[in-house]
N, CA, C and O atoms as a Tripos MOL2 file, in Angstrom:
@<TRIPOS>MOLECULE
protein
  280   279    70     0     0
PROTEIN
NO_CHARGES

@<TRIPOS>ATOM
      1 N          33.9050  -28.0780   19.6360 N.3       1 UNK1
      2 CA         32.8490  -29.0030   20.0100 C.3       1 UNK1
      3 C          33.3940  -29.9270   21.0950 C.2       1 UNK1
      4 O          34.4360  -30.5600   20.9320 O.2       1 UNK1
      5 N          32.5930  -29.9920   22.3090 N.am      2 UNK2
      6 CA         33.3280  -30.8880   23.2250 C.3       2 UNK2
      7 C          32.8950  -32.4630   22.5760 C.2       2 UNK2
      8 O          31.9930  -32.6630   21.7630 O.2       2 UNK2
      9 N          33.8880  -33.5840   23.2360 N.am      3 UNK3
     10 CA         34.6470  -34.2670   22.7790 C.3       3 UNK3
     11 C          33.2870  -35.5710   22.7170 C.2       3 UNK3
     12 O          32.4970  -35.2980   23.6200 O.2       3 UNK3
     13 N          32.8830  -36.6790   22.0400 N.am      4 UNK4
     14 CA         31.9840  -37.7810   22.0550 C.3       4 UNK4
     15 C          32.3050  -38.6250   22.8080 C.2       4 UNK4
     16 O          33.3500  -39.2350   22.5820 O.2       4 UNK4
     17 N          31.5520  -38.9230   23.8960 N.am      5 UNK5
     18 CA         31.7260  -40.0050   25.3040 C.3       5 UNK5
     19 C          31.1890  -41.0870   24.7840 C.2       5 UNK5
     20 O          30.0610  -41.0680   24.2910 O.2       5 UNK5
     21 N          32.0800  -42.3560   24.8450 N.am      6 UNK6
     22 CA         31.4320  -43.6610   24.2700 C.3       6 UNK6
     23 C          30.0340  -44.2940   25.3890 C.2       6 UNK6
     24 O          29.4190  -45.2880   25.0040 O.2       6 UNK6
     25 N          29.7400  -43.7870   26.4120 N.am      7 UNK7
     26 CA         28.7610  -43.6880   27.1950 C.3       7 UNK7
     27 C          27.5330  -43.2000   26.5070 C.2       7 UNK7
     28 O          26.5170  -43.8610   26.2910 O.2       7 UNK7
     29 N          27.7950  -41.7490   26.1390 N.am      8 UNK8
     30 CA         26.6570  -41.1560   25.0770 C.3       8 UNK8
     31 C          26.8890  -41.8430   23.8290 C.2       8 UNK8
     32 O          26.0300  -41.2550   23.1710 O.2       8 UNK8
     33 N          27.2610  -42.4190   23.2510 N.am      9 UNK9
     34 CA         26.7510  -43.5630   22.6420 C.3       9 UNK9
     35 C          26.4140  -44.3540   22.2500 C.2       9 UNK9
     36 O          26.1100  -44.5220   21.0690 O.2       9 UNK9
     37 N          26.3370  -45.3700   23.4320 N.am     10 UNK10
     38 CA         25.8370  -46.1100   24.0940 C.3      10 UNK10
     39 C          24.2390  -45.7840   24.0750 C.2      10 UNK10
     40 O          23.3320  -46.3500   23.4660 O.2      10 UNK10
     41 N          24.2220  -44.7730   24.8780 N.am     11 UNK11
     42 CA         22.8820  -44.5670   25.4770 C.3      11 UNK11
     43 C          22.1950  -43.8890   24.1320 C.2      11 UNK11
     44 O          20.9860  -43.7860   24.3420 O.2      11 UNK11
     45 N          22.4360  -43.5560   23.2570 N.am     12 UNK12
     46 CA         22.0210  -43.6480   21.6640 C.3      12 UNK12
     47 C          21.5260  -44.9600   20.8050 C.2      12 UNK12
     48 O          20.6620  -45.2680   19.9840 O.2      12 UNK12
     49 N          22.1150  -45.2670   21.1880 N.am     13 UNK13
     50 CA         22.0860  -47.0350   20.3580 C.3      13 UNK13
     51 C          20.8500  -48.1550   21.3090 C.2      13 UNK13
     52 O          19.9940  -48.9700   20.9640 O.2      13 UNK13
     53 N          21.3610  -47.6260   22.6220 N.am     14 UNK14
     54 CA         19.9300  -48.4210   23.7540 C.3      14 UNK14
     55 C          18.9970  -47.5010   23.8580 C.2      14 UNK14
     56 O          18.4010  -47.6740   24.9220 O.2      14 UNK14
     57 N          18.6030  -46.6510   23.2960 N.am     15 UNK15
     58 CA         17.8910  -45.8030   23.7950 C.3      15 UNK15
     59 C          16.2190  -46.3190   23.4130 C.2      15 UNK15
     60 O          15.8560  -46.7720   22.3270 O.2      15 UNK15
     61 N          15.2010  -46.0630   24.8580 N.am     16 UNK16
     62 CA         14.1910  -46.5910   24.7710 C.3      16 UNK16
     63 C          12.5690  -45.8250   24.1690 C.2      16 UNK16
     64 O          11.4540  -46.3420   24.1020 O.2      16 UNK16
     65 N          13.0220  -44.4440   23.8060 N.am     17 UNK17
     66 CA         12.0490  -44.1840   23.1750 C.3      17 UNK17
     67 C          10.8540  -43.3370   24.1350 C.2      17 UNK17
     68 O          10.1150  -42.4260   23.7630 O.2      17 UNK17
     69 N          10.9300  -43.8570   25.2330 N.am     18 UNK18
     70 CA          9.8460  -43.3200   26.2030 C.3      18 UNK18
     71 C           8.9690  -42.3980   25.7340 C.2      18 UNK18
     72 O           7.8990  -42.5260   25.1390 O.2      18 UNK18
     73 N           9.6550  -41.3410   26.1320 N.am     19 UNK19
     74 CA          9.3970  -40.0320   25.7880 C.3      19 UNK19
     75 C           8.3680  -40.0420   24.5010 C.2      19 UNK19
     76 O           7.2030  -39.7070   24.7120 O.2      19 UNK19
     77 N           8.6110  -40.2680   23.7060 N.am     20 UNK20
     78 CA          8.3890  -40.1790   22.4520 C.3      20 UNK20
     79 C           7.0250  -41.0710   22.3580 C.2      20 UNK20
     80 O           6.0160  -40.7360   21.7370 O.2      20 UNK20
     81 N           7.1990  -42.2610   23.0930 N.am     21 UNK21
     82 CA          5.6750  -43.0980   23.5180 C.3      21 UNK21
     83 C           4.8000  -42.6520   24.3810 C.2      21 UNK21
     84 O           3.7700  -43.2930   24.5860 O.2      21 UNK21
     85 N           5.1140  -41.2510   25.1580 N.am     22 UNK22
     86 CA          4.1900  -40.9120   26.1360 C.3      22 UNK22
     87 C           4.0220  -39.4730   24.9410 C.2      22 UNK22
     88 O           3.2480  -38.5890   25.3100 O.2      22 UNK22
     89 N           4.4430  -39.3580   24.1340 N.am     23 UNK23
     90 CA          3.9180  -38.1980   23.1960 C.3      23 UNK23
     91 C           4.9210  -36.9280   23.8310 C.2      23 UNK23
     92 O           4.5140  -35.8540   23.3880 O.2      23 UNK23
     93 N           5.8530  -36.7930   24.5440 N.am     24 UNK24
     94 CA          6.2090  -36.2370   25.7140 C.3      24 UNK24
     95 C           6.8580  -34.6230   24.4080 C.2      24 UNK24
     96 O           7.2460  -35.0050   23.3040 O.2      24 UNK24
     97 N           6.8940  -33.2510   24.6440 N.am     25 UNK25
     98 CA          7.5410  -32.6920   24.2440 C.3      25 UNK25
     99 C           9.0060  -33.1420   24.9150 C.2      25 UNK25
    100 O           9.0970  -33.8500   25.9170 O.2      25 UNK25
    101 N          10.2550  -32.5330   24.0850 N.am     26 UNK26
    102 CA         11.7050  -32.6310   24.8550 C.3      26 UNK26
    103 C          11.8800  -31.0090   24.1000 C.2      26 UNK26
    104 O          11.1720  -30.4560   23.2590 O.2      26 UNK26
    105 N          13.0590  -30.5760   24.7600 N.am     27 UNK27
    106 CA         13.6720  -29.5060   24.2840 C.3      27 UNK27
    107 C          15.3220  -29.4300   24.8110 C.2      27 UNK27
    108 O          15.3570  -29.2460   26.0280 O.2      27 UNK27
    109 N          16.5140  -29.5150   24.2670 N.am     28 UNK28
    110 CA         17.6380  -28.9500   24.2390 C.3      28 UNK28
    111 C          17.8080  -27.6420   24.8270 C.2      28 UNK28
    112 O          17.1750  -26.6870   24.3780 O.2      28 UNK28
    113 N          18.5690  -27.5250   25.7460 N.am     29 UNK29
    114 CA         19.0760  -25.5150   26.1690 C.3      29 UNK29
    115 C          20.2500  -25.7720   26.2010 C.2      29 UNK29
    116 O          20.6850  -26.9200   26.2990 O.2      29 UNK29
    117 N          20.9940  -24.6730   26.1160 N.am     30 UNK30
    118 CA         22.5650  -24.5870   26.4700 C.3      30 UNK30
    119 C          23.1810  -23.4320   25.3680 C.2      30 UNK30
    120 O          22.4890  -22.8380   24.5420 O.2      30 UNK30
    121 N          24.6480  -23.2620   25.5600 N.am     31 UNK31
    122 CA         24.7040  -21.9230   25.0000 C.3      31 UNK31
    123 C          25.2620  -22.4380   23.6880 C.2      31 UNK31
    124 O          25.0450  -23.6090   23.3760 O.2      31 UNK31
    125 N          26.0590  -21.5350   22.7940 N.am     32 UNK32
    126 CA         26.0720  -21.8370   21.7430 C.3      32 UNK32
    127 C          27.2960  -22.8510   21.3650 C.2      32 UNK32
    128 O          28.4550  -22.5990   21.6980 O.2      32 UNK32
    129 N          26.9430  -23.9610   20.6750 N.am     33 UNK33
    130 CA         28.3390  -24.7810   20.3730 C.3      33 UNK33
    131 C          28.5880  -25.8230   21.0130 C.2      33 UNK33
    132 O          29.4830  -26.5830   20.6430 O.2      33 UNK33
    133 N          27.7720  -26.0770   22.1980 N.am     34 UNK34
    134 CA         27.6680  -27.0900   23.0110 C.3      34 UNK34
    135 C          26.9630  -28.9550   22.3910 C.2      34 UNK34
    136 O          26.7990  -30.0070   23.0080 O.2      34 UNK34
    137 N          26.7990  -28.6720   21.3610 N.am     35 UNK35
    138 CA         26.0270  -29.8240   20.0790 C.3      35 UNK35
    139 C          24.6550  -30.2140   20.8370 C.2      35 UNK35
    140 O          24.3970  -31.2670   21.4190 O.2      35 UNK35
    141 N          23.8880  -29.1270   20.6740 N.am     36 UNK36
    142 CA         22.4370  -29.1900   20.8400 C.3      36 UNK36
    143 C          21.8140  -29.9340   19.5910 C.2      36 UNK36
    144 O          21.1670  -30.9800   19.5320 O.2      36 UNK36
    145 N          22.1660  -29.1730   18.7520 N.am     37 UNK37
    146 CA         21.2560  -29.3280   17.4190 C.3      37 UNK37
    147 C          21.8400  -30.5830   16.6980 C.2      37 UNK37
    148 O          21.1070  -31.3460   16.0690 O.2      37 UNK37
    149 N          23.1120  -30.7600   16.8070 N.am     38 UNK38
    150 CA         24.0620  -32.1660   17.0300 C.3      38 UNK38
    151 C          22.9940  -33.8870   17.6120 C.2      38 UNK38
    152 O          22.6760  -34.9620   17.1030 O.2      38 UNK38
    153 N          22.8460  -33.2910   18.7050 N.am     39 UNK39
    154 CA         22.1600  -34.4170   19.8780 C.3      39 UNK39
    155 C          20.3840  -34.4200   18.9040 C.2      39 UNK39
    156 O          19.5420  -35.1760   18.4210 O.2      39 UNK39
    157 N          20.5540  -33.6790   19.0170 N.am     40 UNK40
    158 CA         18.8940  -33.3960   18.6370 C.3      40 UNK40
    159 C          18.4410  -34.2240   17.0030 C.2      40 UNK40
    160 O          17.4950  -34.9850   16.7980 O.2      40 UNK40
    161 N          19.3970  -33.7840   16.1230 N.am     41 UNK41
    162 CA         19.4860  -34.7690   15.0030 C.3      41 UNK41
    163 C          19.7010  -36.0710   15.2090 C.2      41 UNK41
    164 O          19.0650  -36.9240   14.5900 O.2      41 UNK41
    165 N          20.4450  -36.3070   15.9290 N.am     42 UNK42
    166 CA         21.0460  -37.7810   16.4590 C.3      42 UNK42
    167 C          19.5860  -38.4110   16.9910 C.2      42 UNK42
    168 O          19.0680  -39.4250   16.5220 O.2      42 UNK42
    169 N          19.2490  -37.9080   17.6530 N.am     43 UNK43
    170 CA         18.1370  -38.5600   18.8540 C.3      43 UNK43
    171 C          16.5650  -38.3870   17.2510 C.2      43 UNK43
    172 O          15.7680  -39.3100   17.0850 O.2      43 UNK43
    173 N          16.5250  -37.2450   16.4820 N.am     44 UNK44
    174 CA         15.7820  -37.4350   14.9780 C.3      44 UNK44
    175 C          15.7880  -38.6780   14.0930 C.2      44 UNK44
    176 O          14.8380  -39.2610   13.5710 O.2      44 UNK44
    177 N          17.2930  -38.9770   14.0490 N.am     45 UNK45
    178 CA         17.3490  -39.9770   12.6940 C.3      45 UNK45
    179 C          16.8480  -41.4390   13.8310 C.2      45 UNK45
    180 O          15.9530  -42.1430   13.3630 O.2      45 UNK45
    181 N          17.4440  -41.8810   15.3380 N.am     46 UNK46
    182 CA         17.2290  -43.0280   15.6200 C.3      46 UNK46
    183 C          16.0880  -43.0910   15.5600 C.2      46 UNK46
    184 O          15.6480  -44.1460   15.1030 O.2      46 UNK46
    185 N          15.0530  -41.9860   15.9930 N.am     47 UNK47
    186 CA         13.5050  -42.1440   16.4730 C.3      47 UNK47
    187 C          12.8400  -42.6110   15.2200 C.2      47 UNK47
    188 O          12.0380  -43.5420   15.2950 O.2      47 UNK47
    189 N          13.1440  -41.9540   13.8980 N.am     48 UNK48
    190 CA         12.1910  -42.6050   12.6040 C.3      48 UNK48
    191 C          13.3400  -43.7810   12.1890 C.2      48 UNK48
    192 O          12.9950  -44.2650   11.1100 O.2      48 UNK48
    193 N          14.3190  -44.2660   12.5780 N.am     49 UNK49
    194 CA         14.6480  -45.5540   12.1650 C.3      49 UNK49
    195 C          13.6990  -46.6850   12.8750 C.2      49 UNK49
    196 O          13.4030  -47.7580   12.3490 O.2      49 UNK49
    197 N          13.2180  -46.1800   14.3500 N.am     50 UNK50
    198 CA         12.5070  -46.7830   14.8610 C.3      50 UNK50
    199 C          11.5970  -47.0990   14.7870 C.2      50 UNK50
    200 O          11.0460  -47.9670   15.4630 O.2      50 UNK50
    201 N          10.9490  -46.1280   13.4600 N.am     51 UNK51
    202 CA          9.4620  -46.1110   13.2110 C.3      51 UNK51
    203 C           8.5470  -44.7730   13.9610 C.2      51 UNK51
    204 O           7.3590  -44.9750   14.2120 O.2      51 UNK51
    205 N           8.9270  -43.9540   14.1630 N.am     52 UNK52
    206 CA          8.2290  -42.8210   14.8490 C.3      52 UNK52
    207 C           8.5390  -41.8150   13.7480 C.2      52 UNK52
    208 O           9.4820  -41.6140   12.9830 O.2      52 UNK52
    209 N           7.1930  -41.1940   14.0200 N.am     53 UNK53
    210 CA          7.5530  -39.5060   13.2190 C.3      53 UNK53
    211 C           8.4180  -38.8650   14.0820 C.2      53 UNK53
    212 O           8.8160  -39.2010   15.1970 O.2      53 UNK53
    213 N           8.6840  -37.7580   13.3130 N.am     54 UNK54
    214 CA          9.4280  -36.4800   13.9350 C.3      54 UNK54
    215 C           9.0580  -35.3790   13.2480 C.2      54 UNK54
    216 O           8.4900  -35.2730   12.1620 O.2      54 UNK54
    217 N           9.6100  -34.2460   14.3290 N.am     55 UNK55
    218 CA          9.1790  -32.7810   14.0280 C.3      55 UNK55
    219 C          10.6620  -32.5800   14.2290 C.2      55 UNK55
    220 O          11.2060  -33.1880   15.1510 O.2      55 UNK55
    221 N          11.3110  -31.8420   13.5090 N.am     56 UNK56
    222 CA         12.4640  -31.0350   14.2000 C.3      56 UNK56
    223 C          12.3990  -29.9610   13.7030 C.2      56 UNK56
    224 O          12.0410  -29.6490   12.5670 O.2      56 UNK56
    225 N          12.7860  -29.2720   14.6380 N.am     57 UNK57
    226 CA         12.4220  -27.1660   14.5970 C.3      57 UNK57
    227 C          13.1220  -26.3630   15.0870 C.2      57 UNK57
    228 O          14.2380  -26.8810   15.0700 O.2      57 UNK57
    229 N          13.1970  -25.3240   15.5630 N.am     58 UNK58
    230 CA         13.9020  -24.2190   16.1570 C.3      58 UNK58
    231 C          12.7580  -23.5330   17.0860 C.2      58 UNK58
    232 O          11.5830  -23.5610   16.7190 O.2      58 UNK58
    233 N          13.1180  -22.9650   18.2060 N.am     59 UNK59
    234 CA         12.2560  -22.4290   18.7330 C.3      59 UNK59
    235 C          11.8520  -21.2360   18.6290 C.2      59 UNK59
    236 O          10.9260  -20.7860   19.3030 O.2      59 UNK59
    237 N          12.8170  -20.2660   17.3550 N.am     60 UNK60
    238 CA         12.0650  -19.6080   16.7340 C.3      60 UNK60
    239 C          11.4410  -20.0310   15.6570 C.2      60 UNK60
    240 O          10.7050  -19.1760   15.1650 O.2      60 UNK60
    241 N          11.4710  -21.0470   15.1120 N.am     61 UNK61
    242 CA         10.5040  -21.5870   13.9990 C.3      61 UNK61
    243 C           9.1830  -21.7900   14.2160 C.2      61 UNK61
    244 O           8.2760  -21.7950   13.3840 O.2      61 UNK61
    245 N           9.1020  -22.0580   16.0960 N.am     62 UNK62
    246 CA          7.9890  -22.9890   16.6400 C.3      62 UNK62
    247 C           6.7590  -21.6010   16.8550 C.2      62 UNK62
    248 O           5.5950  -21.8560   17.1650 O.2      62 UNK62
    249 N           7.2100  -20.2830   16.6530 N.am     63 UNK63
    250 CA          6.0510  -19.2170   16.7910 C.3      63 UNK63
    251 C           5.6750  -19.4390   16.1120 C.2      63 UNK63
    252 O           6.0300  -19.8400   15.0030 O.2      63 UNK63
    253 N           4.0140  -19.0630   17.0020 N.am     64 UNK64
    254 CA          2.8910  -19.4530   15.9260 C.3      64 UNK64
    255 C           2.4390  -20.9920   15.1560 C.2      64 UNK64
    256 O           1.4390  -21.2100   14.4720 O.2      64 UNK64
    257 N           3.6010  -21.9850   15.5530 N.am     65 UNK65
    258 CA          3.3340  -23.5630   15.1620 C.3      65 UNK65
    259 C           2.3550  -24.0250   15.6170 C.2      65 UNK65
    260 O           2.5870  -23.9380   16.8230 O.2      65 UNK65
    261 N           1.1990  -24.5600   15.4970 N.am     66 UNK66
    262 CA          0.2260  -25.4540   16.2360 C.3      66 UNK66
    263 C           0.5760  -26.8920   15.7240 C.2      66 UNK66
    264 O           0.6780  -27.0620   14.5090 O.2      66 UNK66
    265 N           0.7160  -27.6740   16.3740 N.am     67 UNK67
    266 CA          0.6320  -29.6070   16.1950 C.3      67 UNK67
    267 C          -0.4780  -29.8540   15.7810 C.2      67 UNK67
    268 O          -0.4900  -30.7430   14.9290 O.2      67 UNK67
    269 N          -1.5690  -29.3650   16.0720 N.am     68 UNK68
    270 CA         -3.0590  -29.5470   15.9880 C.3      68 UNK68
    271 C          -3.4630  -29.8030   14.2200 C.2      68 UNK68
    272 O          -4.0870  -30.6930   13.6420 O.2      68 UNK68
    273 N          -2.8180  -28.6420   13.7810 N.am     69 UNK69
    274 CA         -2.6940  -28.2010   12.2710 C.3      69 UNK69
    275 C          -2.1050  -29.6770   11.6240 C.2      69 UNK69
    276 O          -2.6600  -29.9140   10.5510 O.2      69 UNK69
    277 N          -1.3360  -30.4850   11.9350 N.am     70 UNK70
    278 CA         -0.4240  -31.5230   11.4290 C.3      70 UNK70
    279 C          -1.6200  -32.4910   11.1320 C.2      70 UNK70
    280 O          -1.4080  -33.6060   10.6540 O.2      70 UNK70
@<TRIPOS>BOND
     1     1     2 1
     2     2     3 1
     3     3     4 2
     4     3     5 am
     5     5     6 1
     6     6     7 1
     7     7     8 2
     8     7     9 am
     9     9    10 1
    10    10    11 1
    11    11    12 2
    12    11    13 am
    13    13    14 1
    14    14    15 1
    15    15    16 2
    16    15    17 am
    17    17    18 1
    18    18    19 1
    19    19    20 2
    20    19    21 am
    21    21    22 1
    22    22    23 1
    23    23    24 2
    24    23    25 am
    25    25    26 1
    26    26    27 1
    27    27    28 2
    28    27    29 am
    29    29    30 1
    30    30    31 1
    31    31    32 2
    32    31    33 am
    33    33    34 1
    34    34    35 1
    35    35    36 2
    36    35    37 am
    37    37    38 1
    38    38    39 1
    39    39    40 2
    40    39    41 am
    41    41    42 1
    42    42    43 1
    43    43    44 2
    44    43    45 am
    45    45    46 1
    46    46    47 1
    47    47    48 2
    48    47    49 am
    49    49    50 1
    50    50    51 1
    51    51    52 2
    52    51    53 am
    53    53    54 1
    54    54    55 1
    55    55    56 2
    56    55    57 am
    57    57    58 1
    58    58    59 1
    59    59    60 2
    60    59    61 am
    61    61    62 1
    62    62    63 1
    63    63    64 2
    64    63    65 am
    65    65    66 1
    66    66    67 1
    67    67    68 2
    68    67    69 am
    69    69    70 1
    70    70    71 1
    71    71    72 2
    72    71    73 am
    73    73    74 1
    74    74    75 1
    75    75    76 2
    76    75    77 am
    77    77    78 1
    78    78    79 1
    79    79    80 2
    80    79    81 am
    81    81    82 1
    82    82    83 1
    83    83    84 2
    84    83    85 am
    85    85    86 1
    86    86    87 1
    87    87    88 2
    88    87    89 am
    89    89    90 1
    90    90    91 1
    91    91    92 2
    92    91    93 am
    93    93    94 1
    94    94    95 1
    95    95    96 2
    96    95    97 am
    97    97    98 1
    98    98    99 1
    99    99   100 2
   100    99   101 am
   101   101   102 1
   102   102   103 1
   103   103   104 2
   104   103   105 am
   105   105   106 1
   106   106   107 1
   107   107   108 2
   108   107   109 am
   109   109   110 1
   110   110   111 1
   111   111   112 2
   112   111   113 am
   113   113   114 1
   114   114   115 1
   115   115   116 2
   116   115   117 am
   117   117   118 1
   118   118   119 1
   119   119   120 2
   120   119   121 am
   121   121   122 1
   122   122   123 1
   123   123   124 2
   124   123   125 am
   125   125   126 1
   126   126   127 1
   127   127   128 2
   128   127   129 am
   129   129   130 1
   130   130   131 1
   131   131   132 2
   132   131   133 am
   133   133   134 1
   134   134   135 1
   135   135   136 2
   136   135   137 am
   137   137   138 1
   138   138   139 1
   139   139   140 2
   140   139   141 am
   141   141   142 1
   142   142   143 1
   143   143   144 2
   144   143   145 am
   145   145   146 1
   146   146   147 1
   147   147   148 2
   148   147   149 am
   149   149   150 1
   150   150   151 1
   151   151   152 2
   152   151   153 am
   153   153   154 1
   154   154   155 1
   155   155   156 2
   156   155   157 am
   157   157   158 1
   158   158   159 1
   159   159   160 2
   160   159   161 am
   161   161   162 1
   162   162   163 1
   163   163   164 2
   164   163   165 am
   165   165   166 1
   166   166   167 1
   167   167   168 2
   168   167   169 am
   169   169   170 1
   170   170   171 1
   171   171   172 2
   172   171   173 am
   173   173   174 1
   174   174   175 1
   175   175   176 2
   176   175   177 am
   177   177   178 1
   178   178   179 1
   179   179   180 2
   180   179   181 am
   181   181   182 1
   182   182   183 1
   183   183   184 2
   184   183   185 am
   185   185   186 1
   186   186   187 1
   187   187   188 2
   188   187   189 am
   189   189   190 1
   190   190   191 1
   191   191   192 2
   192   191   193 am
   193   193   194 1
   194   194   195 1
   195   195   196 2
   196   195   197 am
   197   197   198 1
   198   198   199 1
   199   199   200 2
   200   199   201 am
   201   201   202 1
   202   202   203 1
   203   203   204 2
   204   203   205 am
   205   205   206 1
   206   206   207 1
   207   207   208 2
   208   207   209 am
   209   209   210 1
   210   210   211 1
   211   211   212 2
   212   211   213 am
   213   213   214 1
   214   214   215 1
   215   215   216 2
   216   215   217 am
   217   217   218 1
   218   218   219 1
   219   219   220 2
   220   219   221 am
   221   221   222 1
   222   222   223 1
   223   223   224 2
   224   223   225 am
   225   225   226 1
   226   226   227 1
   227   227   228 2
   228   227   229 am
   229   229   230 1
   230   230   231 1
   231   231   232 2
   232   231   233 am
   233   233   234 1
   234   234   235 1
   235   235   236 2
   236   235   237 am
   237   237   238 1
   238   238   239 1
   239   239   240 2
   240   239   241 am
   241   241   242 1
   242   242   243 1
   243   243   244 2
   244   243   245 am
   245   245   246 1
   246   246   247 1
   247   247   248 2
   248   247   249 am
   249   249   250 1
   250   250   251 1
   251   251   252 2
   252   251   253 am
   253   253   254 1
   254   254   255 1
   255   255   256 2
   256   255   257 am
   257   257   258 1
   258   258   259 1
   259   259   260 2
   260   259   261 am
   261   261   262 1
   262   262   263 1
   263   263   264 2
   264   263   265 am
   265   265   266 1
   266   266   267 1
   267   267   268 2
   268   267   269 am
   269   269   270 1
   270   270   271 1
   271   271   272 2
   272   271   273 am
   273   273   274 1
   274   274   275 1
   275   275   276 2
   276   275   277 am
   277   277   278 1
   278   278   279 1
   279   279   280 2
@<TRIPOS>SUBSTRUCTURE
     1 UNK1         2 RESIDUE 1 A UNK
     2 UNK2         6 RESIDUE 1 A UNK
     3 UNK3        10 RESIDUE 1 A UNK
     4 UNK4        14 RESIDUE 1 A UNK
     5 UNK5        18 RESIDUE 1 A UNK
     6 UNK6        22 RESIDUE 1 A UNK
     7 UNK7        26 RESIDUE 1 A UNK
     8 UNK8        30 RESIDUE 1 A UNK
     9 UNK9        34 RESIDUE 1 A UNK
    10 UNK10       38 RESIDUE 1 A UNK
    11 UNK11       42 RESIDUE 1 A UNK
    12 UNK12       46 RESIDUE 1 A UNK
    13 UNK13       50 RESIDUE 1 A UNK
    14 UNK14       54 RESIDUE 1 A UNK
    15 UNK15       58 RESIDUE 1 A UNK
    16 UNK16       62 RESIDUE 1 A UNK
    17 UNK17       66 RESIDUE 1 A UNK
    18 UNK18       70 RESIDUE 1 A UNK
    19 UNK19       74 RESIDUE 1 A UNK
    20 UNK20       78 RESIDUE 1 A UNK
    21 UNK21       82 RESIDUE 1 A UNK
    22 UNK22       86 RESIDUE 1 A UNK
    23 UNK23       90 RESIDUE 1 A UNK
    24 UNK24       94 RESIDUE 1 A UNK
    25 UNK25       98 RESIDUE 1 A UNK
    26 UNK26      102 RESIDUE 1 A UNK
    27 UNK27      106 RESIDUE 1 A UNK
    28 UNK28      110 RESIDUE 1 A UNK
    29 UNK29      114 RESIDUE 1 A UNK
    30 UNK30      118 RESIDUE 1 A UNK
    31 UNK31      122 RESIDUE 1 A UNK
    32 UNK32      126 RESIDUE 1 A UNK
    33 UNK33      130 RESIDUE 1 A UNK
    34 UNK34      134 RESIDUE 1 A UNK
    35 UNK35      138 RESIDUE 1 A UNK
    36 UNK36      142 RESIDUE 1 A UNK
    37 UNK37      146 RESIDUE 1 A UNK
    38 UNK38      150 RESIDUE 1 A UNK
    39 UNK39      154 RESIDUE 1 A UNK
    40 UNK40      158 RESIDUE 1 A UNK
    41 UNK41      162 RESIDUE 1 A UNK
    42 UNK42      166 RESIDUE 1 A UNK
    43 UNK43      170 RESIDUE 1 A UNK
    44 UNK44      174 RESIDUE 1 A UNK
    45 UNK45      178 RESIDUE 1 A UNK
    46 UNK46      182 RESIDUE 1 A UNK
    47 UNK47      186 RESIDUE 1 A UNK
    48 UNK48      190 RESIDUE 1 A UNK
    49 UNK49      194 RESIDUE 1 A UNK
    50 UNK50      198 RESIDUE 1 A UNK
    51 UNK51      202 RESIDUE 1 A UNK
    52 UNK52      206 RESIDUE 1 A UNK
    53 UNK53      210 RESIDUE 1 A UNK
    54 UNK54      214 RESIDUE 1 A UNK
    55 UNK55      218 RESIDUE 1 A UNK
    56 UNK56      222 RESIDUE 1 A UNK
    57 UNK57      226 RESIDUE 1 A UNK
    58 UNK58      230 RESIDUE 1 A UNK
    59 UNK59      234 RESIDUE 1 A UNK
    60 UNK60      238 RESIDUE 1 A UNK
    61 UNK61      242 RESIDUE 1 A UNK
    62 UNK62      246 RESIDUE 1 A UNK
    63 UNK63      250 RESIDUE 1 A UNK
    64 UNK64      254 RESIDUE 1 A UNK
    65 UNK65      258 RESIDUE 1 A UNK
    66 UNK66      262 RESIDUE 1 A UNK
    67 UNK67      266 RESIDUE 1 A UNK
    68 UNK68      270 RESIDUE 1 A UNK
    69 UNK69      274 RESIDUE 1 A UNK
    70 UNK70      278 RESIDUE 1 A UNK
């Protein structure tokens, strides 16, 4: 696993949510081992400490998912 930059966590701890207030999808790429799913939990637990829902999924989980359904 490459190494935790006190920068990226920083920008964890300030982080403003935007995204998440414009309803915005996000998605993670990269190859395997790179802490996608790592970042992705991380950026999960701050967003409902914040008070926001979350979805977290796989993008093979997401066939066939509609939001609509929620």
């Amino acid at each position: 696993m490459p190494p935790l930059h006190p920068e990226e966590v920083a920008f964890a701890a300030d982080y403003d949510f935007a995204f998440v207030q414009a309803k915005a999808d996000t998605a993670l790429l990269g190859p395997p081992g790179v802490g996608k799913t790592h970042t992705a939990v991380t950026l999960a637990v701050a967003t409902r400490r914040a008070g926001f829902s979350v979805c977290f999924t796989t993008l093979d989980d997401m066939k066939g998912f509609d939001l609509a359904d929620r």
